[in-house]
C-alpha positions as CSV (number, residue, x, y, z in Angstrom):
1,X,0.0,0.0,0.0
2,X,0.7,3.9,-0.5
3,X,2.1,5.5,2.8
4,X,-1.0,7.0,4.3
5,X,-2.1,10.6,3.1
6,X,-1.8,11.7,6.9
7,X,2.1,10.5,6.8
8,X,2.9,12.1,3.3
9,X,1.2,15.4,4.5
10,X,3.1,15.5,7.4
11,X,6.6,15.2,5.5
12,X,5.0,17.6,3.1
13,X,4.3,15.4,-0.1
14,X,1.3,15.8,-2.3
15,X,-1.6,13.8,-1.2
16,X,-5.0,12.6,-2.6
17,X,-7.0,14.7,0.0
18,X,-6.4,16.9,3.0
19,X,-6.2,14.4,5.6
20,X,-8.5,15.0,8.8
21,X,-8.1,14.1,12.4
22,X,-9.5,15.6,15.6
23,X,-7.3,16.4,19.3
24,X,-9.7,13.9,21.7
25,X,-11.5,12.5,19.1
26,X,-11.9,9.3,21.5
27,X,-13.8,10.0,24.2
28,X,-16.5,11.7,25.7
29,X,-18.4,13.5,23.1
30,X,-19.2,10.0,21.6
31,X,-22.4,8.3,23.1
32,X,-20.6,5.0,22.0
33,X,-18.3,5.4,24.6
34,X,-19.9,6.6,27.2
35,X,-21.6,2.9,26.7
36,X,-19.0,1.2,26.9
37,X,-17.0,3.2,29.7
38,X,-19.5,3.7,32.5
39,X,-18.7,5.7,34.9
40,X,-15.4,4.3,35.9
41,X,-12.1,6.1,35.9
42,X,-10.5,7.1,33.4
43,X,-7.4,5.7,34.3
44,X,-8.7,2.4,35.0
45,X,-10.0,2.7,31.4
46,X,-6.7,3.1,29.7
47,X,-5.7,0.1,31.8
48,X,-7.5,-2.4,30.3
49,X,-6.2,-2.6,26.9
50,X,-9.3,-4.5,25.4
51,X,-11.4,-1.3,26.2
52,X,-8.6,0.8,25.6
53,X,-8.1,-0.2,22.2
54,X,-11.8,0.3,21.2
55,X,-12.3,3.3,22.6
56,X,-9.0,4.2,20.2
57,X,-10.7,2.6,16.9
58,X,-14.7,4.1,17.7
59,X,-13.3,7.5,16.1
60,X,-12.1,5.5,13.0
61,X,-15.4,4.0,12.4
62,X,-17.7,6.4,13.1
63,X,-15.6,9.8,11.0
64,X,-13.6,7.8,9.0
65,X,-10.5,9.7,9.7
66,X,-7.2,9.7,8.4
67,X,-5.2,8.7,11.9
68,X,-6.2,7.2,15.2
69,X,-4.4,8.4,18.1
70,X,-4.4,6.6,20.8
71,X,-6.6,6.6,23.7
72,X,-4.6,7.3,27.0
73,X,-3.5,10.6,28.9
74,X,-0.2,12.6,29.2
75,X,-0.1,11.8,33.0
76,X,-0.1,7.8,32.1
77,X,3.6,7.5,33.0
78,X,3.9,9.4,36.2
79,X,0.8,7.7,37.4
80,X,2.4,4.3,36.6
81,X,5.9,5.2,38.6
82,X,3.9,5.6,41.6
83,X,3.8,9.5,41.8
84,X,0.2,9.8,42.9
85,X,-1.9,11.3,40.1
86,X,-5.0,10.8,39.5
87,X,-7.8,12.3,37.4
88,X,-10.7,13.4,39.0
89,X,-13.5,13.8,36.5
90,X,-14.6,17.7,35.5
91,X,-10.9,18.7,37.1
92,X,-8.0,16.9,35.7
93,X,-5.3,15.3,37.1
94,X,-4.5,16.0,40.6
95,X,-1.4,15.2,42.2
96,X,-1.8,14.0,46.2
97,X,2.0,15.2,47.1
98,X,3.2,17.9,44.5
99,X,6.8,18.2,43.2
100,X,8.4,20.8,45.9
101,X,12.1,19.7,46.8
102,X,14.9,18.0,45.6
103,X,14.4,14.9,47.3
104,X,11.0,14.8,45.3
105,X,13.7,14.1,42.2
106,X,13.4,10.5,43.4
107,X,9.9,10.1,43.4
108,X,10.3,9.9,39.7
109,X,11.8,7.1,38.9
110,X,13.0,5.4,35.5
111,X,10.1,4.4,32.9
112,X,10.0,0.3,33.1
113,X,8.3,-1.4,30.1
114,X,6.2,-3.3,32.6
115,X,4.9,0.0,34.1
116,X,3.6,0.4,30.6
117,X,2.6,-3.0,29.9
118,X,-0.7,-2.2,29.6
119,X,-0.6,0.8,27.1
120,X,1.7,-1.3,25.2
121,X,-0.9,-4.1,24.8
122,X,-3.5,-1.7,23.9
123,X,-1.1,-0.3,21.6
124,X,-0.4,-4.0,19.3
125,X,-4.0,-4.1,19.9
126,X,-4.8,-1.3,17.8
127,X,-2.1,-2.0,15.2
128,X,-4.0,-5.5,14.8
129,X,-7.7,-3.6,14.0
130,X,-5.7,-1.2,11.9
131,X,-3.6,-3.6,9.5
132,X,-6.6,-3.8,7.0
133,X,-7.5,0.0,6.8
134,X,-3.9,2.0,6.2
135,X,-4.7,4.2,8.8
136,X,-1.7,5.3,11.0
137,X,-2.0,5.3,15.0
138,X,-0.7,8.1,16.6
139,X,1.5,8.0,19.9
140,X,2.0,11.0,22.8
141,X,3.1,12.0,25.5
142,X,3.5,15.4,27.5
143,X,5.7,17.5,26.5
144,X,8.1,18.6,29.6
145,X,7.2,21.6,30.9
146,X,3.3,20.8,30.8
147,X,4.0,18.0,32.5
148,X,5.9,19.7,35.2
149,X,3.2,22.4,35.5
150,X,1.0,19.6,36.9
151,X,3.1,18.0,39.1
152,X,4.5,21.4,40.8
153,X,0.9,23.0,40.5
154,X,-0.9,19.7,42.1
155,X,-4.1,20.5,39.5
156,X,-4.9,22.7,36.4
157,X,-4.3,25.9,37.1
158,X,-4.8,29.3,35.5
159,X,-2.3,31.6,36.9
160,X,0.7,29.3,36.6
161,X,2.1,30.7,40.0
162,X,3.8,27.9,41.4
163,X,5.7,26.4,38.6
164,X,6.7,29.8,37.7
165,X,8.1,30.5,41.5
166,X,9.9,27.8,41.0
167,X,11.1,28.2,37.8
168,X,13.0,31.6,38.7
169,X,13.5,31.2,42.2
170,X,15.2,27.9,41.4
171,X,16.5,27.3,38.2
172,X,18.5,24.9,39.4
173,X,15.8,22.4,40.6
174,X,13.6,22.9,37.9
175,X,16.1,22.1,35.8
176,X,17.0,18.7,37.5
177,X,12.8,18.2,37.4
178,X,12.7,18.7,33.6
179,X,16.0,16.4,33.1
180,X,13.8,13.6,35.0
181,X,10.7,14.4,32.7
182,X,12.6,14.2,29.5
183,X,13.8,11.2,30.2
184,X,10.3,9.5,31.1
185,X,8.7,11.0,27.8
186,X,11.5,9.6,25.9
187,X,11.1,6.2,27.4
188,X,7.2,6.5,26.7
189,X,7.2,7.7,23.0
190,X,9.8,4.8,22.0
191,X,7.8,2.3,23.7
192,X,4.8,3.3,21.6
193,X,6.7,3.7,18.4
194,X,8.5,-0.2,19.2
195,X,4.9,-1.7,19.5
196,X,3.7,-0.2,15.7
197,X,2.9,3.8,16.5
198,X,3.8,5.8,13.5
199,X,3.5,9.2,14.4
200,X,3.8,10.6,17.6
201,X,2.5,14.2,18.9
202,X,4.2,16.1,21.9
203,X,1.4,18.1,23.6
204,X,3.1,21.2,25.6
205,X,-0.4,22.6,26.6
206,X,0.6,24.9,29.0
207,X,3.5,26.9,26.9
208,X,1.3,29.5,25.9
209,X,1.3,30.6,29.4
210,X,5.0,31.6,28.9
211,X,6.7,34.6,28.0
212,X,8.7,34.2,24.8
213,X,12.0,34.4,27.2
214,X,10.8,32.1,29.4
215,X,10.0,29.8,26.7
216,X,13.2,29.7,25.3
217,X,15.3,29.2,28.7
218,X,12.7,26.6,30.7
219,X,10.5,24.8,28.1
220,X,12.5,25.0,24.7
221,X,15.4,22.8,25.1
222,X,13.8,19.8,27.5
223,X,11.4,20.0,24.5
224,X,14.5,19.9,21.7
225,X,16.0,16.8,23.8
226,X,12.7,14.8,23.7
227,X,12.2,15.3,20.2
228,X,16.2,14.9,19.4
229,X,15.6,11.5,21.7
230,X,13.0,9.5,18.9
231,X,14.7,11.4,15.6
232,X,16.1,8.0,15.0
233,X,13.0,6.5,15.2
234,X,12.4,8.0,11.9
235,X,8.6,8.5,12.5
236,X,6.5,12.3,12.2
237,X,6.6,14.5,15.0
238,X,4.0,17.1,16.1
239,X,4.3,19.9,18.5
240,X,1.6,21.4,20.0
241,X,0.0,23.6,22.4
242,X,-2.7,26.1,23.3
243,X,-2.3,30.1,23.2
244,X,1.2,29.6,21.6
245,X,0.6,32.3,18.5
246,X,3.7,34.7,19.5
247,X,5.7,31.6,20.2
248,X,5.2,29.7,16.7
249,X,8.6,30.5,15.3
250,X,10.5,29.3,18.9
251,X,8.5,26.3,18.7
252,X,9.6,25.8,15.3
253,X,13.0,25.0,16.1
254,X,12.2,22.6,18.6
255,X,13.2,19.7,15.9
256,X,9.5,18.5,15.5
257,X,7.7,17.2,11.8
258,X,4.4,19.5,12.0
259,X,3.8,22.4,13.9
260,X,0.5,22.3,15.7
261,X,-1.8,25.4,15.5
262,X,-4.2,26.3,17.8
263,X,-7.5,29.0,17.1
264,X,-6.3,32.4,18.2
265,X,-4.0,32.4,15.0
266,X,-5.1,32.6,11.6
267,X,-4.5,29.5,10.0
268,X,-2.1,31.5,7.1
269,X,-0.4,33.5,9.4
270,X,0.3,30.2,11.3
271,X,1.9,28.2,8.4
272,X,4.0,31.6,7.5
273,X,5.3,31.7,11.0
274,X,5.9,28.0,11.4
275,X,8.0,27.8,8.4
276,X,7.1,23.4,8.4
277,X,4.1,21.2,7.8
278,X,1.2,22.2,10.0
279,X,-1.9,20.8,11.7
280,X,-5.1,23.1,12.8
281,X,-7.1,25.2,13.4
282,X,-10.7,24.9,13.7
283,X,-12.1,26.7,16.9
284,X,-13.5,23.8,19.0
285,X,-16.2,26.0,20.2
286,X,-17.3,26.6,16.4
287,X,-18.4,22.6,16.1
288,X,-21.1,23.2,18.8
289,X,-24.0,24.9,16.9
290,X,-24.9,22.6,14.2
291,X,-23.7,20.7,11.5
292,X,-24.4,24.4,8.9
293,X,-22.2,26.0,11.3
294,X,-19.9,23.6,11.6
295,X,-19.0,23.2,8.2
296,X,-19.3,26.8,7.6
297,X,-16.4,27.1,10.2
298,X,-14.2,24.7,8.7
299,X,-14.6,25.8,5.3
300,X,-12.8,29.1,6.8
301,X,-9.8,27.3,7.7
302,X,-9.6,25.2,4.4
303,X,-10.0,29.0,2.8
304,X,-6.8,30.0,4.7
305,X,-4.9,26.9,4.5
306,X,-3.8,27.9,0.9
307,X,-2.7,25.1,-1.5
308,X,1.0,24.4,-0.4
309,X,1.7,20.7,1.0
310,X,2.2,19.7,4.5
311,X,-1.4,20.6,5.7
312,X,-3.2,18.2,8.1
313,X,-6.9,19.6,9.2
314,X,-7.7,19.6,13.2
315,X,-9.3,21.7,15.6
316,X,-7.0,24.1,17.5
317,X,-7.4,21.9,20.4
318,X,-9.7,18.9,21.6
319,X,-12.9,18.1,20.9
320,X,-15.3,19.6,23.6
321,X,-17.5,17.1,25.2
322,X,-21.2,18.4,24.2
323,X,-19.7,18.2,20.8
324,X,-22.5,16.3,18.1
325,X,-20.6,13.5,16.5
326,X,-22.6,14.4,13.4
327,X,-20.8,17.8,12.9
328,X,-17.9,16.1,12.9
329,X,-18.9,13.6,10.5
330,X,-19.9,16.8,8.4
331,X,-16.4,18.1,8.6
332,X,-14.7,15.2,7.5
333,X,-16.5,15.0,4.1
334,X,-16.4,18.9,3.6
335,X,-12.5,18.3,4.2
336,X,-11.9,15.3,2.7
337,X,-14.0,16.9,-0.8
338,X,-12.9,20.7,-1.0
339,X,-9.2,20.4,1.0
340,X,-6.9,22.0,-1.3
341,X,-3.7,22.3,0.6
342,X,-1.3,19.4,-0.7
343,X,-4.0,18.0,-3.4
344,X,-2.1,16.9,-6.5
């Protein structure tokens, strides 16, 4: 078979149509997995790899998109090492004892394939159900610094004032934290990529929160070692994160495939300053009042996404969960049928 259109996109080669994919497209705007989750945990979910790997493939056949990414969380690893996170529903993860001291370092132990065992498993799962379709899987992970902001903030947070104490109070430590994270997220992304991932996207949430200096001294380079870590893997990367507009060009260097774009830049301005392949940008919030609407939004990104290669359609962040699986639907076709970007 052809290399998938969402792999040739992403190294920038001409395709047959604009491939589509959606930020949380498995989960809980999907009535079919609300059925089949209950109202368990979502951790204990992503532990079992038979329902783990369903929930991954139940945005494949209902959209009929052009990658599955699969279904875990970015605080998978920490919660297997034993650092006490958990993800309380409507919150986020929570951490019971945040990162605060150095001898915290040691609460974050090397990443043992059997702590993964299980996202492993639901990984050669998926790669079975995918075989006959050519559709790639996705990995992730964290990317570093979001990462850290959760286990030195203890829970989401807006304001960003703890991690950001630490961060210029003591450079030092957070440095040490951030050598500890980038090797976890290494360890995680190659385990994913050994069991038949073939992309993997880095989601560094939280760097919009960061001024462009601070960006370059605390988040950049554990972000450039991560990536630098799987180059040899010789599999796509995407970098991505929310409220990032003024930091596209630093991200850019960051050694990633694809650029991810989120809504507060337009979707030209965003492949200018990126300067790579790019994925984006519809406005999550614009896929909530209707199918007409819907569509209407996400012909205004295909209008601005030119017809240069190296385009891959998203939403500028995940899907929100009162979202109508038949808007989505809806987007697919209008994408896969009018995309532009790429189409030879």
């Amino acid at each position: 078979m052809n290399d998938p259109v969402f792999l040739r996109a992403c190294r920038g080669e001409s395709v047959e149509h604009v491939p589509v994919w959606f930020m949380r497209q498995a989960g809980r705007s999907l009535p079919e997995y609300r059925a089949l989750r209950g109202s368990g945990s979502i951790l204990e979910a992503i532990a079992d790899p038979l329902l783990a790997c369903e929930v991954t493939m139940q945005p494949v056949h209902r959209y009929g998109v052009d990658a599955a990414i699969l279904f875990s969380d970015i605080v998978v690893p920490y919660h297997a090492i034993g650092f006490g996170v958990d993800v309380v529903p409507g919150r986020g993860p929570v951490i019971a004892q945040p990162f605060r001291r150095a001898s915290d370092l040691q609460r974050l132990r090397d990443l043992t394939p059997d702590d993964i065992a299980h996202v492993t498993q639901t990984v050669d799962l998926v790669i079975e159900k995918l075989a006959c379709t050519n559709t790639p899987l996705i990995g992730f992970a964290g990317a570093p610094f979001t990462v850290a902001s959760y286990l030195v903030e203890g829970a989401p947070t807006r304001d960003f004032a703890v991690i950001k104490s630490l961060m210029h109070a003591d450079p030092e430590l957070f440095g040490q934290l951030l050598d500890r994270l980038v090797v976890i997220t290494i360890a995680f992304l190659r385990a994913q990529v050994a069991h038949g991932a073939r992309a993997l996207q880095l989601f560094d949430s939280w760097a919009g929160s960061l001024t462009r200096d601070e960006y370059a001294r605390f988040a950049l380079p554990a972000t450039q070692r991560v990536l630098a870590g799987v180059a040899d893997l010789n599999v796509p990367t995407i970098l991505f994160g929310v409220g990032t507009g003024e930091l596209l060009a630093l991200m850019s260097t960051a050694g990633s495939t694809v650029l991810g774009i989120d809504w507060h830049v337009d979707l030209d301005e965003g492949r200018r300053r990126a300067n790579k392949p790019v994925q984006g940008n519809l406005d999550p919030a614009r896929c909530l009042g209707g199918v007409e609407l819907g569509v209407a939004a996400a012909r205004e990104v295909l209008a601005r996404s030119g017809t240069d290669a190296g385009y891959i359609f998203n939403l500028g962040h995940g899907v929100l969960p009162s979202t109508d699986p038949a808007v989505l639907e809806a987007v697919v076709r209008v994408v896969h049928e009018e995309g532009l970007a790429g189409v030879r």
